[in-house]
PASEBA-1860 file (N, C-alpha, C; in nm, 3 decimals):
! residues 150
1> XXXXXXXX> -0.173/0.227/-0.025/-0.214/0.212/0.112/-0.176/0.073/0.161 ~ -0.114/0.051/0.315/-0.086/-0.054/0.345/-0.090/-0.056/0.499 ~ -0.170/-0.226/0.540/-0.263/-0.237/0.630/-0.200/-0.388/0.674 ~ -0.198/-0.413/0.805/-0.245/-0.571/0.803/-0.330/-0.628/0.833 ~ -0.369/-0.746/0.856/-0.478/-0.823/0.882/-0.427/-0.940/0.984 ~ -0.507/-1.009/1.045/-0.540/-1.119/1.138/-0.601/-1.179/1.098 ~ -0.706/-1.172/1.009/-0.853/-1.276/0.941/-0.867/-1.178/0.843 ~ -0.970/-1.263/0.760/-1.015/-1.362/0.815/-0.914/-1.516/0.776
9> XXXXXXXX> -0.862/-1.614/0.862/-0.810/-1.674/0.876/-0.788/-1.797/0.762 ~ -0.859/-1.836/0.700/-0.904/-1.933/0.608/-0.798/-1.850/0.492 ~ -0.875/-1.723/0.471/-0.790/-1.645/0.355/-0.641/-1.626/0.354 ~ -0.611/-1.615/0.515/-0.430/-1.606/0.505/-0.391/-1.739/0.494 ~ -0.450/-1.822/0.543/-0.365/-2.003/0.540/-0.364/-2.045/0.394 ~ -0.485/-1.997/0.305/-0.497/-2.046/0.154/-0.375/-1.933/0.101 ~ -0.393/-1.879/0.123/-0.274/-1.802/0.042/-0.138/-1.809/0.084 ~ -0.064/-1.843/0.257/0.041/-1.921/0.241/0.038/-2.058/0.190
17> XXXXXXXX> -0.044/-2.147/0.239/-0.063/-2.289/0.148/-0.032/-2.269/-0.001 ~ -0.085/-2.207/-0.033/-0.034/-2.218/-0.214/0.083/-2.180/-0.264 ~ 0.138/-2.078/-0.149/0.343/-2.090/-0.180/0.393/-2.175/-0.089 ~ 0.339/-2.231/0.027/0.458/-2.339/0.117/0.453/-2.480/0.114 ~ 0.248/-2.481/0.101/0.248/-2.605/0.095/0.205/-2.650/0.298 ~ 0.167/-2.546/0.332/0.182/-2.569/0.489/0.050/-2.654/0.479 ~ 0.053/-2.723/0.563/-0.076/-2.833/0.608/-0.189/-2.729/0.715 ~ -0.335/-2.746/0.683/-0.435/-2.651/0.792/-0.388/-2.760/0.907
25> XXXXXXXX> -0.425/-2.682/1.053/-0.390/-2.705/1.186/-0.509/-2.611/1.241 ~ -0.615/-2.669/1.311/-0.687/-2.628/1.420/-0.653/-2.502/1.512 ~ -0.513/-2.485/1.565/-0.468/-2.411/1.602/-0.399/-2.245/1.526 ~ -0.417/-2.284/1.394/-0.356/-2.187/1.304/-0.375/-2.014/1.292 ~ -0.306/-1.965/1.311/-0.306/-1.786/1.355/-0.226/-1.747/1.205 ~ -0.284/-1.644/1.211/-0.155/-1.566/1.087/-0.172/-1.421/1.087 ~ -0.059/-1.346/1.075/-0.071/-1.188/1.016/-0.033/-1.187/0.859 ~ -0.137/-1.109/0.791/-0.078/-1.072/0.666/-0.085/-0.924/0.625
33> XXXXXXXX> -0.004/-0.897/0.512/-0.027/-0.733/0.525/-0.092/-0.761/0.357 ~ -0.101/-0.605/0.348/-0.224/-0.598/0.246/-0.131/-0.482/0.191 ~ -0.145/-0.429/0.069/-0.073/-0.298/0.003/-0.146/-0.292/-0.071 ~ -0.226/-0.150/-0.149/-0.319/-0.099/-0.218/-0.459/-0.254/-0.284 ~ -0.481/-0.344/-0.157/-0.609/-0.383/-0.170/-0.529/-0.539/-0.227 ~ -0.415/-0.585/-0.178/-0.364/-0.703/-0.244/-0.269/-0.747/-0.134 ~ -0.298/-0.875/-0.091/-0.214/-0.966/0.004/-0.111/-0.986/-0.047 ~ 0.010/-0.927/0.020/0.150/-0.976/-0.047/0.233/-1.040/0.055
41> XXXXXXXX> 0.181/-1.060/0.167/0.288/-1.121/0.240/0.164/-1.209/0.377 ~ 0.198/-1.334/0.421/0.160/-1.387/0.555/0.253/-1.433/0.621 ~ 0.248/-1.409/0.746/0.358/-1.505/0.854/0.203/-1.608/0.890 ~ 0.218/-1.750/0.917/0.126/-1.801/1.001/0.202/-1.874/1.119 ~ 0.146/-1.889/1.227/0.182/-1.953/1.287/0.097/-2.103/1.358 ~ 0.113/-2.235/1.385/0.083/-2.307/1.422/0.119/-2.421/1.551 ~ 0.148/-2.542/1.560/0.217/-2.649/1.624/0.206/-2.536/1.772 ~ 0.159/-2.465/1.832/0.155/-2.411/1.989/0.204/-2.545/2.085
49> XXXXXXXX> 0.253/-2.525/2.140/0.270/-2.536/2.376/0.269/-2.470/2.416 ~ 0.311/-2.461/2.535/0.269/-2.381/2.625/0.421/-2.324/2.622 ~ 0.500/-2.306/2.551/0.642/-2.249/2.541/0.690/-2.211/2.428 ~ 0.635/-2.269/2.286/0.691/-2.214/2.156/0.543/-2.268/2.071 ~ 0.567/-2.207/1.971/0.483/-2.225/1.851/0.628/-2.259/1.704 ~ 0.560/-2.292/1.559/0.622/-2.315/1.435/0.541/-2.190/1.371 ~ 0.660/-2.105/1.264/0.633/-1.962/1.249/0.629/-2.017/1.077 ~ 0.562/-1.982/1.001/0.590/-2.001/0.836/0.554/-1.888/0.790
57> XXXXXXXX> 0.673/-1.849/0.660/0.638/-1.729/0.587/0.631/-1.707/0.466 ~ 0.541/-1.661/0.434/0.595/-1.648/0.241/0.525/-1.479/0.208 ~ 0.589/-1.419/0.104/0.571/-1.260/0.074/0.600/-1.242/-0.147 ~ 0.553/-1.199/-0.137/0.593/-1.107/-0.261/0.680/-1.008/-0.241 ~ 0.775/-0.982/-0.335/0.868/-0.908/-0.292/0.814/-0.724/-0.289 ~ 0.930/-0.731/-0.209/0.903/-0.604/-0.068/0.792/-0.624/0.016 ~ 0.718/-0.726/0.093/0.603/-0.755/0.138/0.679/-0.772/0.299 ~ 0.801/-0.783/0.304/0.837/-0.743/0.455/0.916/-0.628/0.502
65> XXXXXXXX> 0.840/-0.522/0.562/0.886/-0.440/0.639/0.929/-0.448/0.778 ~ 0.987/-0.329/0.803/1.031/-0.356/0.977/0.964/-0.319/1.087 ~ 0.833/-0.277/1.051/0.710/-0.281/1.050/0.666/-0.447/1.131 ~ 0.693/-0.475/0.966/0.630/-0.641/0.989/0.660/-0.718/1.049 ~ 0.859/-0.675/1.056/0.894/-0.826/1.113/0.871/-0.794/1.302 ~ 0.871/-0.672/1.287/0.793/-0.627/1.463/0.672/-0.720/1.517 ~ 0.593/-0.684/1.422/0.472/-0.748/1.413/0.460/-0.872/1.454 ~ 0.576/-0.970/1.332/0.589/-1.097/1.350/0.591/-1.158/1.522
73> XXXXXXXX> 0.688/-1.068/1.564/0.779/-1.175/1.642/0.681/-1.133/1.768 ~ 0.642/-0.988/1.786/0.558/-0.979/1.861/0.411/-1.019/1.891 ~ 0.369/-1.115/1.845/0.274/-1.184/1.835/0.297/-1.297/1.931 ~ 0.411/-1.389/1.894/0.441/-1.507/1.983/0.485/-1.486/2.097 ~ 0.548/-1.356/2.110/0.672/-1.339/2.215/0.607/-1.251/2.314 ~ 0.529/-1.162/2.295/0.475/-1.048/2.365/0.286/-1.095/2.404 ~ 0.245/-1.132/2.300/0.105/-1.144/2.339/0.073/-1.292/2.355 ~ 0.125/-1.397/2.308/0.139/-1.528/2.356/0.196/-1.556/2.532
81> XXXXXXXX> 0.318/-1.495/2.490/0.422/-1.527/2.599/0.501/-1.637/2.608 ~ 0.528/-1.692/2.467/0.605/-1.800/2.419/0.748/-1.783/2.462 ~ 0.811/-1.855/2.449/0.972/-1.860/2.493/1.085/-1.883/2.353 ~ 1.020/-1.937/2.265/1.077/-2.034/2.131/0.984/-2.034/1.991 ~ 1.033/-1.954/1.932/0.961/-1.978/1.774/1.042/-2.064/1.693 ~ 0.998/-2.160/1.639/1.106/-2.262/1.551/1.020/-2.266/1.406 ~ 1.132/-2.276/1.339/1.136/-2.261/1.174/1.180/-2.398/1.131 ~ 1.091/-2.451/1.020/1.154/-2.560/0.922/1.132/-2.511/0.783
89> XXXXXXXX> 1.314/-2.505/0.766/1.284/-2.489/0.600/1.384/-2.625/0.533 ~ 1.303/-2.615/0.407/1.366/-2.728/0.293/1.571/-2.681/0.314 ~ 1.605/-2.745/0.313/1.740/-2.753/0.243/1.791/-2.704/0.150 ~ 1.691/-2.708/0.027/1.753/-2.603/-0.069/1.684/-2.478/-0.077 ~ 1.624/-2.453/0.004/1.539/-2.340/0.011/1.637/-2.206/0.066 ~ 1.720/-2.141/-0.003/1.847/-2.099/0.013/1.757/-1.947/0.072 ~ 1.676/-1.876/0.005/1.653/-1.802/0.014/1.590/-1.750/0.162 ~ 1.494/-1.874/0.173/1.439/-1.847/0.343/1.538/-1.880/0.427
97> XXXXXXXX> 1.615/-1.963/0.402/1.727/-1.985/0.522/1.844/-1.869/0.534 ~ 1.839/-1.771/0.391/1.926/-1.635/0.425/1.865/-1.549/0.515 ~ 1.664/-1.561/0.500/1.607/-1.450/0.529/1.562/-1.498/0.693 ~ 1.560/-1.624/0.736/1.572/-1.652/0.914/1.713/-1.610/0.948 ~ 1.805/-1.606/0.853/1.954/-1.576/0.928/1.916/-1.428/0.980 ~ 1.900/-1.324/0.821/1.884/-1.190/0.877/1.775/-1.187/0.997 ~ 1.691/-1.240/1.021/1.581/-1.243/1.120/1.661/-1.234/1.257 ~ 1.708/-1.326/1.273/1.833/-1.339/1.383/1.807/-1.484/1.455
105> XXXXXXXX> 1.741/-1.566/1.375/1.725/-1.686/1.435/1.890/-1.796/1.381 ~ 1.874/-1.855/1.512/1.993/-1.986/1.500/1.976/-2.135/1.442 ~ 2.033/-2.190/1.385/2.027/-2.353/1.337/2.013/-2.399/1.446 ~ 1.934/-2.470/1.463/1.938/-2.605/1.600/1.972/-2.764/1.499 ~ 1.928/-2.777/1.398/1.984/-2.912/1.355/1.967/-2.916/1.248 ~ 2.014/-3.009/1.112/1.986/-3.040/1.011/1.988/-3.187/1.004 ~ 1.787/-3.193/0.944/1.792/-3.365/0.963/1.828/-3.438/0.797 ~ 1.938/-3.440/0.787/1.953/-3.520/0.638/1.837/-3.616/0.574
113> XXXXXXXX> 1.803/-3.603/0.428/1.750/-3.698/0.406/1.566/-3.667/0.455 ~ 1.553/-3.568/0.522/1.434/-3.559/0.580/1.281/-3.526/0.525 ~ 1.338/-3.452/0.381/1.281/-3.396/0.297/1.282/-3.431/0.151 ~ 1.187/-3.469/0.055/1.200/-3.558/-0.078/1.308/-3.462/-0.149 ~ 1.346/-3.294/-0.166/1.448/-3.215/-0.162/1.556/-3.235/-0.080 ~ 1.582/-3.294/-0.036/1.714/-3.311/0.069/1.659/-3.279/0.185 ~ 1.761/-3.204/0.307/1.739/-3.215/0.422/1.617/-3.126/0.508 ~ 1.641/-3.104/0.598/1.509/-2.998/0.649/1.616/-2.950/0.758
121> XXXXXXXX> 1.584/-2.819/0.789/1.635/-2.737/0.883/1.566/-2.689/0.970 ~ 1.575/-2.734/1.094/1.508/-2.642/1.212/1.598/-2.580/1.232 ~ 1.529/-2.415/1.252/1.620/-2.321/1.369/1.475/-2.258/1.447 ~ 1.571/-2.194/1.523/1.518/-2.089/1.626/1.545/-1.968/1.662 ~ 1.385/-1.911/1.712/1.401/-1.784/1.756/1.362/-1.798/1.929 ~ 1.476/-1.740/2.004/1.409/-1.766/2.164/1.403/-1.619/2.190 ~ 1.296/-1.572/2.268/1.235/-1.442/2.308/1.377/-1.303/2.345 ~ 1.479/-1.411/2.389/1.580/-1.334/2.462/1.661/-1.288/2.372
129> XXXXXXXX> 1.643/-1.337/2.258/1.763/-1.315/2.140/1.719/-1.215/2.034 ~ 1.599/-1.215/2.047/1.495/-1.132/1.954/1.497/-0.948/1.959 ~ 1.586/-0.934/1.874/1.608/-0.768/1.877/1.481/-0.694/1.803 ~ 1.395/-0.741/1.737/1.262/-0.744/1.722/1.129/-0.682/1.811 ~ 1.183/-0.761/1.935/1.056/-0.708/2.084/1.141/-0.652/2.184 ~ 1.236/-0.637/2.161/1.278/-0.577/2.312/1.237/-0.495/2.399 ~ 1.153/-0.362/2.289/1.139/-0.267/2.355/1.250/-0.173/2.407 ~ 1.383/-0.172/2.312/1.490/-0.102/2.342/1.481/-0.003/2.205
137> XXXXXXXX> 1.529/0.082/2.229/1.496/0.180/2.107/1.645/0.195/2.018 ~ 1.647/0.033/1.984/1.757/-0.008/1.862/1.720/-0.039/1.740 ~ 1.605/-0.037/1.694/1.504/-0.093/1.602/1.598/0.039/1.485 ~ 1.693/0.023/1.498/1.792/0.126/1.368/1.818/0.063/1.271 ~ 1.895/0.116/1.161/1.925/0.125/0.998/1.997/-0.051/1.050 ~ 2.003/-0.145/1.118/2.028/-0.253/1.090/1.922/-0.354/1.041 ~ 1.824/-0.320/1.201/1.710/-0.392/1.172/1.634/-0.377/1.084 ~ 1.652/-0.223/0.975/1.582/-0.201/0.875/1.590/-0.283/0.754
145> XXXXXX> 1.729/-0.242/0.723/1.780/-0.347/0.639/1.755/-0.486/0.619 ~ 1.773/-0.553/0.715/1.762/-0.692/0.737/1.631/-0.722/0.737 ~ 1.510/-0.656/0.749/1.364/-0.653/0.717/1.351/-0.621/0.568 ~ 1.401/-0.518/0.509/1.369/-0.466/0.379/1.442/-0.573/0.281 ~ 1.591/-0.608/0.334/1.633/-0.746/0.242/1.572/-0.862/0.237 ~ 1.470/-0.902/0.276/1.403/-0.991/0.266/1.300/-0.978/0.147
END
């Protein structure tokens, strides 16, 4: 059986914190999903304006569906009404920076040196680029993929 959750909140931030390392934030939201009674995956999100929020993710594998990554993006983009989700990952963190590519987010910069691992990478997701929320009925064997490869 598989479910997600919203809260209770404390429980999704401790359990991304212990794979990212994310710092608590006052502002902090998260979805996580649950599969036969066990958290295997959270997106949280934090850093809000009034135009973008910072999205962090960590999963056990197969813990993102296309399902989820719906879920994800529609949170900031649809019920926020954000414009910009931005991502920082480590530099050598090869794996999340394959799995924001499949997402469909873009590099905006790499700050050398930024990170005791080498550099740090911001990219982005802007609302308009997001094949995720459109609400177009393309959500096909691409977007599946690129959810399930993660």
């Amino acid at each position: 059986m598989s479910f997600y959750v919203n809260e209770p909140e404390m429980v999704l931030y401790d359990w991304l914190a212990s794979r990212i390392g994310i710092s608590w934030s006052t502002d902090f939201r998260a979805l996580g999903r649950v599969v036969d009674d066990k958290l295997i995956g959270v997106v949280g999100y934090n850093a809000f304006t009034e135009t973008s929020c910072q999205m962090h993710m960590a999963g056990d594998k197969g813990w993102m569906t296309h399902e989820f990554v719906c879920r994800m993006f529609r949170y900031p983009f649809v019920e926020m009404g954000l414009l910009v989700v931005i991502g920082v990952v480590e530099g050598n963190n090869t794996h999340a920076l394959q799995l924001y590519e499949r997402l469909g987010t873009r590099s905006v910069v790499v700050i050398p040196d930024a990170h005791p691992n080498g550099g740090l990478h911001l990219v982005q997701m802007r609302r308009e680029w997001c094949r995720w929320i459109q609400g177009r009925k393309h959500h096909g064997q691409k977007q599946r993929q690129a959810a399930e490869a993660a």
